[in-house]
C-alpha positions in Angstrom: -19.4 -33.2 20.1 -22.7 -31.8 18.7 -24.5 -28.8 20.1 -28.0 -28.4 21.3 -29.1 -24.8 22.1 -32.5 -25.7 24.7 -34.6 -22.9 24.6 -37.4 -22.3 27.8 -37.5 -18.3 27.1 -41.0 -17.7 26.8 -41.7 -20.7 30.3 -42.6 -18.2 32.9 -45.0 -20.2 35.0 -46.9 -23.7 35.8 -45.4 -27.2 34.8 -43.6 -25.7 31.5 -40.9 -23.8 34.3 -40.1 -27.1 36.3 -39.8 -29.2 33.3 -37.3 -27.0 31.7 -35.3 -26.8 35.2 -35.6 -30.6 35.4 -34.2 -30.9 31.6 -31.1 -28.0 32.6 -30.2 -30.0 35.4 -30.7 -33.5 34.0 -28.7 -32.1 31.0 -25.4 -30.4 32.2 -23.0 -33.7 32.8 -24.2 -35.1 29.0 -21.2 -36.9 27.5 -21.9 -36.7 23.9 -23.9 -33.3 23.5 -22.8 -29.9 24.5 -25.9 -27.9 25.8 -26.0 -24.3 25.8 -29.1 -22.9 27.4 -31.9 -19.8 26.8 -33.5 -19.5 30.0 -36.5 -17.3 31.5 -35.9 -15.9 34.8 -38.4 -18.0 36.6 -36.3 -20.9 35.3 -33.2 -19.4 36.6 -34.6 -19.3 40.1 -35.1 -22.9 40.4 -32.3 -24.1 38.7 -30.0 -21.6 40.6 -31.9 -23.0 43.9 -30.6 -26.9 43.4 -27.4 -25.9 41.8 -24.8 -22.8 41.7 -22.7 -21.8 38.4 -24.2 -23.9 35.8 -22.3 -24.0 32.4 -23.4 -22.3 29.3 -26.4 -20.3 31.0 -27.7 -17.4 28.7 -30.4 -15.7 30.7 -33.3 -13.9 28.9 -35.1 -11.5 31.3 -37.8 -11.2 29.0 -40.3 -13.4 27.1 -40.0 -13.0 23.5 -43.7 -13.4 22.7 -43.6 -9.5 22.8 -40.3 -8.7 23.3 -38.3 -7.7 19.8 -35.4 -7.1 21.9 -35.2 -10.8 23.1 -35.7 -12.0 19.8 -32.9 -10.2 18.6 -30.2 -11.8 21.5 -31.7 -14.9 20.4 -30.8 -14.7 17.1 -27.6 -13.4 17.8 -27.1 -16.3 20.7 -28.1 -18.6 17.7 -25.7 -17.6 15.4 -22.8 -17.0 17.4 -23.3 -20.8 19.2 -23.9 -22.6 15.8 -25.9 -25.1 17.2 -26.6 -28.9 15.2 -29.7 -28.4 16.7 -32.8 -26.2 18.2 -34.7 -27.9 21.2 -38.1 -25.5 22.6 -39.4 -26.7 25.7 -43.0 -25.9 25.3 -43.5 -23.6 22.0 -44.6 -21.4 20.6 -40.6 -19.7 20.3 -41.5 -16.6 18.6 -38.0 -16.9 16.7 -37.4 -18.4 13.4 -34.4 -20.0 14.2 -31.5 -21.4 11.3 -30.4 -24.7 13.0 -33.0 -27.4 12.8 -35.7 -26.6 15.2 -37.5 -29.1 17.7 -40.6 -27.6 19.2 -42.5 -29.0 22.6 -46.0 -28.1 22.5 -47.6 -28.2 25.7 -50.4 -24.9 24.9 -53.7 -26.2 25.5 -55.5 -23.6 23.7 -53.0 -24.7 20.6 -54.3 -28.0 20.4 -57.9 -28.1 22.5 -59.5 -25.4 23.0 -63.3 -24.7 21.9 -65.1 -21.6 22.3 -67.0 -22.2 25.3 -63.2 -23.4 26.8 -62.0 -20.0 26.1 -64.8 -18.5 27.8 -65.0 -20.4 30.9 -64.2 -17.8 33.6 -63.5 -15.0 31.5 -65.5 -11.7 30.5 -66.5 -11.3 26.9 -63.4 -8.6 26.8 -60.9 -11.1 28.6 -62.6 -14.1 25.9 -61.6 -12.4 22.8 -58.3 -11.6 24.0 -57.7 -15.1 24.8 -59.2 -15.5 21.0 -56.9 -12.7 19.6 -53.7 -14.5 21.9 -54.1 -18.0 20.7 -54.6 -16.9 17.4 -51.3 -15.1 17.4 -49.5 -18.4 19.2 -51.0 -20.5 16.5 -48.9 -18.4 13.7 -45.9 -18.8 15.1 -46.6 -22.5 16.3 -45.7 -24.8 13.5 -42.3 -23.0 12.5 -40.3 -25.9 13.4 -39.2 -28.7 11.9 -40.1 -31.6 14.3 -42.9 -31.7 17.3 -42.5 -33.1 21.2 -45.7 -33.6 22.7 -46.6 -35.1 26.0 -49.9 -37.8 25.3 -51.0 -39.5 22.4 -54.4 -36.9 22.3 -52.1 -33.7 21.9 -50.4 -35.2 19.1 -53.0 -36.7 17.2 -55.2 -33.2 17.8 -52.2 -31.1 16.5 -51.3 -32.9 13.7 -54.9 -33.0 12.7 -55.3 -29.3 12.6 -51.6 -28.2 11.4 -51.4 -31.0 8.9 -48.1 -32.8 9.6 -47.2 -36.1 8.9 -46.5 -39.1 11.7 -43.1 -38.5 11.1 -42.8 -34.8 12.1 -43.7 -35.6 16.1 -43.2 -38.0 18.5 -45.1 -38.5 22.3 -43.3 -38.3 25.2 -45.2 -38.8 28.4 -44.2 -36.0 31.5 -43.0 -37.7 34.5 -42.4 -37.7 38.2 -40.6 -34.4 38.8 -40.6 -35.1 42.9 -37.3 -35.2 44.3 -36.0 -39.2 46.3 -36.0 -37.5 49.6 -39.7 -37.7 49.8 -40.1 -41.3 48.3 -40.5 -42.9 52.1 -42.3 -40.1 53.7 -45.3 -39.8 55.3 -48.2 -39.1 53.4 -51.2 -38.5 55.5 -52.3 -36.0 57.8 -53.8 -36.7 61.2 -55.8 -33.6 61.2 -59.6 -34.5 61.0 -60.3 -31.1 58.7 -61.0 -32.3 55.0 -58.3 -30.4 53.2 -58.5 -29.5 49.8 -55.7 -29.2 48.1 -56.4 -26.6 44.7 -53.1 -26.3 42.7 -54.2 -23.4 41.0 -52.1 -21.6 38.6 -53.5 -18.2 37.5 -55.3 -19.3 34.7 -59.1 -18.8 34.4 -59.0 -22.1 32.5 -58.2 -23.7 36.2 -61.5 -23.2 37.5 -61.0 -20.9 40.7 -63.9 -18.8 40.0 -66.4 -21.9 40.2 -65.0 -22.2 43.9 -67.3 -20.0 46.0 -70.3 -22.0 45.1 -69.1 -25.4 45.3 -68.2 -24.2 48.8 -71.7 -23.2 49.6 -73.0 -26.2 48.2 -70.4 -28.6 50.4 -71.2 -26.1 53.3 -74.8 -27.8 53.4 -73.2 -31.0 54.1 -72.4 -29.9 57.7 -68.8 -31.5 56.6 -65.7 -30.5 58.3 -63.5 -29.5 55.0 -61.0 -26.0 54.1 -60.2 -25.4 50.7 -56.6 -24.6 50.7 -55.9 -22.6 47.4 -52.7 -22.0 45.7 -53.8 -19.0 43.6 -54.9 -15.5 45.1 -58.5 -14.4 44.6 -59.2 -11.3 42.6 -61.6 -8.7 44.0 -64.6 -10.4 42.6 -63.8 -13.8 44.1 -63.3 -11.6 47.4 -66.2 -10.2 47.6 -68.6 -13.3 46.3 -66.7 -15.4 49.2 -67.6 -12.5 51.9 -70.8 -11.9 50.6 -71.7 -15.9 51.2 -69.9 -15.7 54.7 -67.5 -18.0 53.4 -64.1 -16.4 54.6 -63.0 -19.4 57.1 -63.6 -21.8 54.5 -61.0 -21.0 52.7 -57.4 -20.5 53.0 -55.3 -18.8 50.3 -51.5 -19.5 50.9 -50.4 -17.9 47.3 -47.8 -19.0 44.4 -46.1 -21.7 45.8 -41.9 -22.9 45.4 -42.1 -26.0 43.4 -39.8 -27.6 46.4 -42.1 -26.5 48.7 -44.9 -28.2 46.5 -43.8 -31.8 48.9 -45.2 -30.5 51.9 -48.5 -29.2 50.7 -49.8 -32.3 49.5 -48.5 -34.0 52.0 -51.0 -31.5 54.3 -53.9 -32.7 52.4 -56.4 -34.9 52.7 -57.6 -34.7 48.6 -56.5 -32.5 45.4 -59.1 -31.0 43.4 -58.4 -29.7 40.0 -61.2 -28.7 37.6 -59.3 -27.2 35.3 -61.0 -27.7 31.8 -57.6 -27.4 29.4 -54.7 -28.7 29.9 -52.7 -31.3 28.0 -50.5 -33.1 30.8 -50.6 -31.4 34.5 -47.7 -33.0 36.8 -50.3 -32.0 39.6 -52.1 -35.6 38.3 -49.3 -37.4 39.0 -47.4 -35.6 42.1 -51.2 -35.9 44.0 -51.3 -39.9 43.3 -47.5 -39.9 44.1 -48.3 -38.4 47.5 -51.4 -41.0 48.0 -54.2 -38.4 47.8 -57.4 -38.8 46.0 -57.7 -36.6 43.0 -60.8 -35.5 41.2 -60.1 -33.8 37.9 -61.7 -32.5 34.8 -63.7 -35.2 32.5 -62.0 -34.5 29.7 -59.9 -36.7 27.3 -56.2 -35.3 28.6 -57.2 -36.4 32.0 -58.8 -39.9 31.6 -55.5 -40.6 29.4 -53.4 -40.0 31.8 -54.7 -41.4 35.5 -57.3 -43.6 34.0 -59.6 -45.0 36.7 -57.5 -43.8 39.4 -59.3 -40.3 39.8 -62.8 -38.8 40.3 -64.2 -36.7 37.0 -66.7 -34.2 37.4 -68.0 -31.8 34.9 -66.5 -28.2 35.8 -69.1 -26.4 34.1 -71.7 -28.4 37.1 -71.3 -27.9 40.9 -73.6 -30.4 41.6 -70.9 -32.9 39.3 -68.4 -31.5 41.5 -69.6 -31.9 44.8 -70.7 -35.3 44.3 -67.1 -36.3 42.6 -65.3 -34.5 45.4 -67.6 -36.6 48.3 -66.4 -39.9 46.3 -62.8 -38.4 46.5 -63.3 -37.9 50.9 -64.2 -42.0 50.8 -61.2 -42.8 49.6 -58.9 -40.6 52.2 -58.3 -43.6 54.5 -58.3 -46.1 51.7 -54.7 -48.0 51.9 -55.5 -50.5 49.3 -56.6 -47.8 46.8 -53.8 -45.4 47.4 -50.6 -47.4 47.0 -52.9 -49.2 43.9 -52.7 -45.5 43.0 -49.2 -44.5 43.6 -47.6 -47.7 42.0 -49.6 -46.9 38.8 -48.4 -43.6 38.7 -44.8 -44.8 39.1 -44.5 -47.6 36.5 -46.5 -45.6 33.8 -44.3 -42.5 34.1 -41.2 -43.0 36.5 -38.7 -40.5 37.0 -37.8 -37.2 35.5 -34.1 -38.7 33.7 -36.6 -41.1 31.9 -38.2 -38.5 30.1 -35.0 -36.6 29.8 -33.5 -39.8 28.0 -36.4 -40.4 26.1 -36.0 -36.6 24.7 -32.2 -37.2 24.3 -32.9 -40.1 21.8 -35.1 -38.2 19.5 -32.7 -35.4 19.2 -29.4 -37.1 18.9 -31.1 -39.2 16.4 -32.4 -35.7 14.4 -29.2 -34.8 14.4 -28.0 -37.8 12.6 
């Protein structure tokens, strides 16, 4: 039987942590490969949540990105496993590794990012230590062997700037990461309140500082609407939101359980997501899943992925925003639209053991 050593280490939030618990616990019955597992705590939670006493678990309390220590058990996890091969989740690993090594990229300001990207919500301080951090993940970046990516864009904009050849990477689209139990249920909320849904993860790249004066500007509309955010403000974002009498506008209910995730969309009437880098959010596809109107970003990663079933505004305009988000309220009630919606969502990317599968193939055939 061959071995695989999956690595998630350095996953410590957003879609990169459910995606490796989704490939742990789509993994741990495989027939013909033996998996051993490097894990981040984060991880741990979640797949210690759907399942108890998991084989082969090898937990790594801290990220390697800046942890010598970690690197080190790594190493030593490497060689004592002797693994055929090497599988990251979503790179960079930070560990030069002997087996053959298959790295997921899934780092936005890897592939993406411009200048005025890594400035958007950020201080000239915070900016060029974004520069001086993406810098440092670009080093360690391209030591592997063979590249995962999740859309055609990300690949074709990576191997442009590393160099790599068509035969170094493959595209393997994310997936519906939902559970069954929620495929029948109801997916619409009585309450007349516009909700808006903001999945935001603690990025500045997400767009959560641009929130205060959208507010004000949907405020004028004398429309009935909460923003409902899944981030915590920062004293700055406190104080512009009271200084603009704001306050019961908003509702911040904090970092959210992936599980818990279900219910949330299922309280809200649209899901706005302006974040300006990313290279494939499962918030795109869990909002259509769920039959909610999503305005997003007008950027290439997002257009790829829903196509003509979201609104795009331009993050960097409140105006573009408002205006995309008022399309988005039109469509609340709209049946037709919203199973058009969710069946597109469901036969481009269907469930989370396709994508496994689809992962399984490339390595076993690496391996080969």
């Amino acid at each position: 039987m061959k071995k695989v050593l999956f690595n998630c280490s350095t996953n410590i939030q957003g879609g990169a942590v459910q995606n490796s618990a989704n490939f742990v616990l789509s993994s741990q019955n495989d027939q013909d490969i033996e998996f051993h597992y490097l894990v981040s705590e984060p991880v741990n939670s979640i797949i210690q949540h759907f399942q108890k006493n998991l084989r082969n678990i090898n937990l790594i309390s801290k990220s390697p990105s800046r942890n010598l220590k970690s690197r080190s058990i790594i190493k030593s996890i490497e060689n004592d496993i002797s693994p055929d091969l090497v599988y990251t989740m979503a790179g960079p690993s930070y560990v030069h590794f002997d087996s053959m090594h298959v790295m997921g990229c899934s780092n936005p300001y890897i592939i993406f990012a411009s200048r005025d990207d890594m400035k958007f919500g950020r201080s000239n301080y915070e900016y060029i230590k974004r520069y001086l951090n993406t810098f440092y993940q670009k080093f360690y970046i391209n030591n592997a062997d063979y590249f995962i990516f999740q859309t055609r864009s990300s690949a074709e904009n990576f191997a442009q700037r590393f160099k790599i050849t068509n035969e170094k990477y493959s595209y393997i689209p994310n997936s519906i990461g939902i559970t069954k139990q929620y495929q029948n249920e109801r997916t619409f909320s009585d309450d007349p309140t516009l909700k808006i849904l903001c999945p935001f993860e603690n990025y500045p790249h997400k767009g959560i500082h641009i929130l205060p004066s959208l507010v004000r500007e949907l405020d004028r509309k004398s429309l009935d609407f909460k923003i409902i955010s899944t981030n915590e403000p920062n004293k700055n974002l406190k104080k512009e939101i009271l200084r603009l009498g704001l306050t019961d506008r908003f509702e911040f209910i904090g970092k959210q359980r992936y599980e818990n995730m279900a219910e949330n969309y299922i309280k809200s009437s649209i899901v706005f997501m302006p974040s300006i880098l990313e290279i494939f959010s499962s918030i795109c596809i869990e909002a259509l899943y769920f039959r909610k109107p999503l305005v997003v970003a007008d950027r290439l990663f997002n257009r790829e992925i829903t196509e003509k079933y979201a609104f795009y505004c331009d993050p960097y305009s409140i105006n573009s925003c408002e205006e995309a988000i008022m399309k988005a309220n039109e469509k609340v009630h709209d049946d037709e639209y919203l199973d058009a919606a969710k069946e597109f969502i469901m036969n481009k990317y269907g469930e989370y053991n396709d994508r496994f599968n689809a992962i399984r193939k490339i390595l076993i055939g690496l391996i080969k």
